[in-house]
C-alpha positions in Angstrom: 0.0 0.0 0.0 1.0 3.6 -0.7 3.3 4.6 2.1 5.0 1.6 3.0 8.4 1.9 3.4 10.3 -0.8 1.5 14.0 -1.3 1.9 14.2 3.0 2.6 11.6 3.9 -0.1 8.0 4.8 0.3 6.6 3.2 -2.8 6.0 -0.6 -2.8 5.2 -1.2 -6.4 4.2 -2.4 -8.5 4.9 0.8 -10.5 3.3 1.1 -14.2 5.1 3.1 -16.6 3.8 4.2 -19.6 6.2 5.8 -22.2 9.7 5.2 -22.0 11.5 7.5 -23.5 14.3 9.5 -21.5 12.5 10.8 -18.2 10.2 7.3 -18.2 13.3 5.1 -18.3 14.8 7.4 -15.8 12.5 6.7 -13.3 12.4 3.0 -13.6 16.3 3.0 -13.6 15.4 5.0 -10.2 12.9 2.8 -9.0 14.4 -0.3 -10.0 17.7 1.1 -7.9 15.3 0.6 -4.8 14.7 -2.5 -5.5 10.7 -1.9 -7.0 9.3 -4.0 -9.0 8.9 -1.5 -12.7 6.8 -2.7 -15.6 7.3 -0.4 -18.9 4.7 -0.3 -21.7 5.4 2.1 -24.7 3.6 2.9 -28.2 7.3 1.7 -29.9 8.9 -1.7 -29.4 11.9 -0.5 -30.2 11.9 2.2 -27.7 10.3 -0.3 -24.9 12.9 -2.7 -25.8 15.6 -0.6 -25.0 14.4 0.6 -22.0 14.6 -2.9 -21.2 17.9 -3.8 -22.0 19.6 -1.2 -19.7 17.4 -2.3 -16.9 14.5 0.7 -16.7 11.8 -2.4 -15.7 10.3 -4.9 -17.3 7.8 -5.4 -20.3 3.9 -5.4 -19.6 2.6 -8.5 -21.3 -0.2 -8.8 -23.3 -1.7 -12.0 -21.1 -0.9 -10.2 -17.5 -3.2 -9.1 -15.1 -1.6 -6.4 -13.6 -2.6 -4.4 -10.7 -0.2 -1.5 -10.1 0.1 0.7 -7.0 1.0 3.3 -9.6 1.2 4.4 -13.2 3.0 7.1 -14.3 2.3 8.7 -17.9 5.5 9.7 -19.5 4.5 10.3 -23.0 4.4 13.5 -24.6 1.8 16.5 -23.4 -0.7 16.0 -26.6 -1.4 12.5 -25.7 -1.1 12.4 -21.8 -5.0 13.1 -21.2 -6.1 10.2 -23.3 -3.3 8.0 -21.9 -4.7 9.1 -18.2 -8.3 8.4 -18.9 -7.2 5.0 -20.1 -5.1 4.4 -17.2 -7.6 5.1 -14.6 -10.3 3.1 -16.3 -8.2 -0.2 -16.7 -6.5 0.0 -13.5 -9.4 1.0 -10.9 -6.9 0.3 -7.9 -4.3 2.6 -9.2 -3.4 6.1 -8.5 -1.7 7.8 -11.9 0.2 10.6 -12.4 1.7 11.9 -14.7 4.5 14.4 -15.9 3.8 16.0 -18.3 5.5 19.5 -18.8 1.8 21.1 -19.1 -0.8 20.6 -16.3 -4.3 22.9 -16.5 -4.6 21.1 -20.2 -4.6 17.6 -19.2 -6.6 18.2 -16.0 -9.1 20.1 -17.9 -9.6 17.1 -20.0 -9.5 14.7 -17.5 -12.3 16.3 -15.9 -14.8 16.5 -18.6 -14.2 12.6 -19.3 -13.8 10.6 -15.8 -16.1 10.4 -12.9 -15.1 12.3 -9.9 -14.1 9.0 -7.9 -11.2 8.7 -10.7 -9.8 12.3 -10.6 -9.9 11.1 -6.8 -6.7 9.2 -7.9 -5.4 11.7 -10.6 -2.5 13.8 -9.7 -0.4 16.0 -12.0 3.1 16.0 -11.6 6.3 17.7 -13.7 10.0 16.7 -12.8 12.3 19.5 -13.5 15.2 17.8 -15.0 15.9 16.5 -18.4 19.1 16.5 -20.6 19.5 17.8 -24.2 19.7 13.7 -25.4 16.6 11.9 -25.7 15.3 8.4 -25.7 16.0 5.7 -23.0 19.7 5.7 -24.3 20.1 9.0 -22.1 18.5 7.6 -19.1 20.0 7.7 -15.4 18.7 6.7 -12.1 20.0 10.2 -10.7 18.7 12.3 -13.5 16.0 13.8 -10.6 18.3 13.8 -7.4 17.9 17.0 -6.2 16.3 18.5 -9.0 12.1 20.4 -8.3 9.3 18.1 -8.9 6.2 20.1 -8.9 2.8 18.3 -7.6 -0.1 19.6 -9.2 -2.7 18.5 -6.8 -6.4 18.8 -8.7 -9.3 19.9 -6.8 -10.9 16.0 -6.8 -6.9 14.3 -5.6 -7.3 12.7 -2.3 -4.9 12.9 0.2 -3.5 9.2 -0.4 -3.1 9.7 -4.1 -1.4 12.7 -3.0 1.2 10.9 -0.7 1.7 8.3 -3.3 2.4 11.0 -6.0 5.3 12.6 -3.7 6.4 9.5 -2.7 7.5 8.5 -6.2 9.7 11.9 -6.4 11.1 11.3 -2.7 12.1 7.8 -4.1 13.9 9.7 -6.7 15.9 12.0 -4.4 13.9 14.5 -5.7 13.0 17.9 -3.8 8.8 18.3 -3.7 7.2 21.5 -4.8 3.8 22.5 -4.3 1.8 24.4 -7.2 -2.0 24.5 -8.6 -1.9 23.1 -12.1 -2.6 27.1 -13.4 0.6 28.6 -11.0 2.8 26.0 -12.3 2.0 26.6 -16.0 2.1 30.6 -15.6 5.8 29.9 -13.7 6.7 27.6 -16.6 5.7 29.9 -18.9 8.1 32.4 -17.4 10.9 30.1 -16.7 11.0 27.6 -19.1 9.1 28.4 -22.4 10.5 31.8 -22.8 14.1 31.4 -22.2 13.3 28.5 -25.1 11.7 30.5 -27.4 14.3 33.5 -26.9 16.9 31.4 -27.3 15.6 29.8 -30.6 15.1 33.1 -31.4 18.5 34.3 -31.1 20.0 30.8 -32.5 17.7 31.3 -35.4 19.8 34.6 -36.7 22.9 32.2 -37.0 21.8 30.3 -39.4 23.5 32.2 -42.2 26.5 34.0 -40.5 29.8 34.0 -42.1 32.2 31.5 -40.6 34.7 34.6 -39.0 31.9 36.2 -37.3 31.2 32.8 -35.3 34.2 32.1 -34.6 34.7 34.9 -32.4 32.1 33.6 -30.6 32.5 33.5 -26.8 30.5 31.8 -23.7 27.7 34.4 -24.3 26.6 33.3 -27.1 27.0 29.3 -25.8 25.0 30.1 -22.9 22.0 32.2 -24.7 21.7 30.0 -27.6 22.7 26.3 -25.5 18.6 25.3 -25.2 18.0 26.0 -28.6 18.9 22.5 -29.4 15.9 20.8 -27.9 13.5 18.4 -29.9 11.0 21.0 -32.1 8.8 17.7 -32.2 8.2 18.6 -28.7 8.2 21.9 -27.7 5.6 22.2 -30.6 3.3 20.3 -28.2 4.3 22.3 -25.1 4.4 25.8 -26.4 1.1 25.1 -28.1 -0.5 23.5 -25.0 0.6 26.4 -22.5 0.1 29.3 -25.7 -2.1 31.8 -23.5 0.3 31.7 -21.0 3.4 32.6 -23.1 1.5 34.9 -25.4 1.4 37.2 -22.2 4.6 37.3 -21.6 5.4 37.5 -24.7 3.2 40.8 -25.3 5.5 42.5 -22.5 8.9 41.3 -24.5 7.4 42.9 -27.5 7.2 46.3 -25.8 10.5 45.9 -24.7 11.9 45.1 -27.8 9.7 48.2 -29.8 10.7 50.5 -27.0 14.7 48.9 -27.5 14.2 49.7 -31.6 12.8 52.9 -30.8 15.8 54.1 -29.3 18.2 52.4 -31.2 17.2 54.5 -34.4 18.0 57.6 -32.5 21.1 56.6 -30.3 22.0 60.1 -29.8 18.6 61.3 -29.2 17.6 62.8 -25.6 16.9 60.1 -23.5 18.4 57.3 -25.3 21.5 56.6 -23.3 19.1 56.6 -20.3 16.7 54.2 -21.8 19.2 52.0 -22.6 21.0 51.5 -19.0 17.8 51.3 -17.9 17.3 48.1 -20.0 21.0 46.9 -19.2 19.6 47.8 -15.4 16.4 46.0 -15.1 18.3 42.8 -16.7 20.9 43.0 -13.7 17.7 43.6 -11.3 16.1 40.3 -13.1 19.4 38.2 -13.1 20.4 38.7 -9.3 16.8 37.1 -8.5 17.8 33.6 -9.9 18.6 31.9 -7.0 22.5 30.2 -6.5 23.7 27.1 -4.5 21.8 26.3 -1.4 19.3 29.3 -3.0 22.0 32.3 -2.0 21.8 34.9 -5.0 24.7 34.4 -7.6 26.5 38.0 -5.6 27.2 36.1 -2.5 30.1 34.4 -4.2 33.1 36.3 -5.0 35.0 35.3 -8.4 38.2 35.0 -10.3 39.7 33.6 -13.2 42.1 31.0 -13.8 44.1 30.7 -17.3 44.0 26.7 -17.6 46.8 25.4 -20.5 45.0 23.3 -22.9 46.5 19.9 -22.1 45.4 16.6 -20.3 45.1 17.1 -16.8 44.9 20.3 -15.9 41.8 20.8 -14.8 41.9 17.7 -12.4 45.1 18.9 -11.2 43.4 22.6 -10.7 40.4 21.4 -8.8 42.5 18.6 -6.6 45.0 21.4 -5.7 41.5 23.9 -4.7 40.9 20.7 -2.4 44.2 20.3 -1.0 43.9 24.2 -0.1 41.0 23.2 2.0 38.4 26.0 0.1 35.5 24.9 -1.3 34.0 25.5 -4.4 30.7 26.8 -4.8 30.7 27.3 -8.6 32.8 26.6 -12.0 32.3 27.9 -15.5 34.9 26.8 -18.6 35.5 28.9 -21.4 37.5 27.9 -24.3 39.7 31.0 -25.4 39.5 31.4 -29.4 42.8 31.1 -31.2 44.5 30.4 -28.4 45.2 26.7 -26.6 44.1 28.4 -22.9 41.3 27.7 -21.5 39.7 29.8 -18.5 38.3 28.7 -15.6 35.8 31.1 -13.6 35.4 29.9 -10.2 33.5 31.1 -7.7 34.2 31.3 -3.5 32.5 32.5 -0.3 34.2 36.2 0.0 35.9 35.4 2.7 38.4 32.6 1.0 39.1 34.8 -2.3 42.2 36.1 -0.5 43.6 33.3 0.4 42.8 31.1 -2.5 44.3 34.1 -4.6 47.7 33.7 -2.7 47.5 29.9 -2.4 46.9 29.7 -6.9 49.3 32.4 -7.5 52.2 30.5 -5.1 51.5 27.1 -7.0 52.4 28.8 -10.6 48.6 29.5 -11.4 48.2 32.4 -13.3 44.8 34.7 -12.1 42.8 37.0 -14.2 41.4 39.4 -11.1 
């Protein structure tokens, strides 16, 4: 029964998943760790077959009666509802979830199609982790340690469907978060589906850039333009599911960006140099809200620079001799510096130890950008 604790987890199985692409074969690999007994079902053989060969679970056969504690629906947000209402028709004992990177969508539909004793056993759920790989190729058992798992608890969820639902993310090592299905989609909108449309955006102005231009290309452009690699496949289903959402924020960006154009046709003009730090301003107001490690703001670490040669080793040896100097590191960032074989290391420390890790690099032969 939901709750049990079995071996240190709180699921007892048997867990149900359908869909096993990256983040379903992630969470058998993560239930199966535990020791739970996982049975995988997906719409491809191929993709169900693989998921079984690096040990995700086992494959639901046609002739067994199954009757899961749980069944999770990872399959993409346009055909989670109906996969749902399936699930909680054939397996009356069972709660489902599912995590899908939409929720007031599929809750919607759920409710206009199942009986109220159902959506008792319905909870929506949304890990926040994934990787730019997909498929059950890409698959770890840690892929959620640590990482937000947002429950989505609907009007109709009952308290044990609820415990069951954040028990398969504590299993996981994930951290629980607590949103209605409409505040999670409005924050996703925010943090999630804008950054990937803005990014595509950007990217999109690459396409026909002359080589040299590119190749001057430093860790800004990397770091606006990384997401833009995702699956359009998918975030044709997402951005369309949550559109009313986006749409409002992206109303807000247009006026920003008219206002930006505005004053960028008259640089000189009276106001302009004002407007534009003002932009450059609000960005730095935006940017310091972003929580750090342990949720400190990104300030609270001072930073340096480290000129890394571009050989075997060296980074190993850079963070083992960090260690040795008994200062921990809160954050790293590589950048790769163009036509020359350097590489630069930004690391970040509590104020307090930038001193002394300054002197410490500098008397090992390190040489430090300030």
């Amino acid at each position: 029964m939901p709750g049990v604790n079995n071996g240190g987890t709180h699921l007892s199985g048997p867990v149900l998943i359908v869909g096993t692409g990256l983040l379903g074969a992630s969470i058998g690999l993560g239930l199966r760790t535990r020791g739970i007994d996982v049975v995988l079902t997906d719409i491809s053989p191929s993709t169900q077959a693989v998921a079984e060969d690096i040990g995700a679970g086992r494959s639901l056969t046609p002739v067994e009666t199954l009757d899961p504690e749980l069944v999770v629906i990872a399959a993409p947000p346009d055909v989670t509802a109906d996969l749902g209402i399936k699930a909680l028709t054939e397996y009356p004992n069972a709660v489902v979830v599912d995590i899908a990177s939409v929720k007031a969508s599929v809750l919607d539909q759920l409710e206009t199609a199942v009986d109220e004793a159902a959506l008792g056993r319905y909870v929506g759920t949304h890990p926040m982790a994934g990787r730019e790989k997909s498929g059950p190729v890409a698959a770890s058992a840690e892929l959620f340690t640590s990482m937000p798992w947002v429950v989505c608890a609907g009007p109709q969820s009952t308290a044990a469907a609820i415990r069951t639902a954040e028990a398969l993310a504590i299993d996981l090592g994930a951290v629980v978060a607590r949103m209605s299905a409409e505040e999670h989609d409005q924050s996703v909108a925010l943090i999630s589906h804008l950054p990937q449309v803005l990014s595509s955006l950007v990217a999109s102005r690459l396409q026909d850039s002359p080589p040299h231009a590119l190749a001057l290309a430093g860790n800004g452009l990397r770091d606006v333009t990384r997401i833009a690699a995702s699956d359009p496949r998918l975030w044709v289903q997402i951005l369309s599911a949550n559109a009313e959402r986006l749409v409002e924020i992206l109303y807000g960006v247009r006026e920003d960006l008219n206002r930006l154009i505005g004053t960028l046709e008259n640089p000189t003009g009276a106001g302009s140099r004002l407007d534009m730090a003002q932009l450059i301003s609000e960005g730095n107001v935006g940017q310091a809200r972003i929580p750090g490690k342990h949720g400190t703001p990104p300030e609270a670490f001072a930073r340096m620079t480290v000129l890394v040669d571009d050989v075997p080793g060296q980074i190993a040896r850079l963070l083992t001799e960090i260690g040795d100097a008994g200062i921990n590191l809160e954050d790293l960032r590589l950048e790769h510096s163009p036509g020359r074989q350097v590489g630069m290391a930004e690391i970040s420390v509590v104020p307090g130890k930038r001193h002394d890790l300054l002197e410490f690099l500098t008397a090992n032969g390190w040489k430090v950008v300030q």
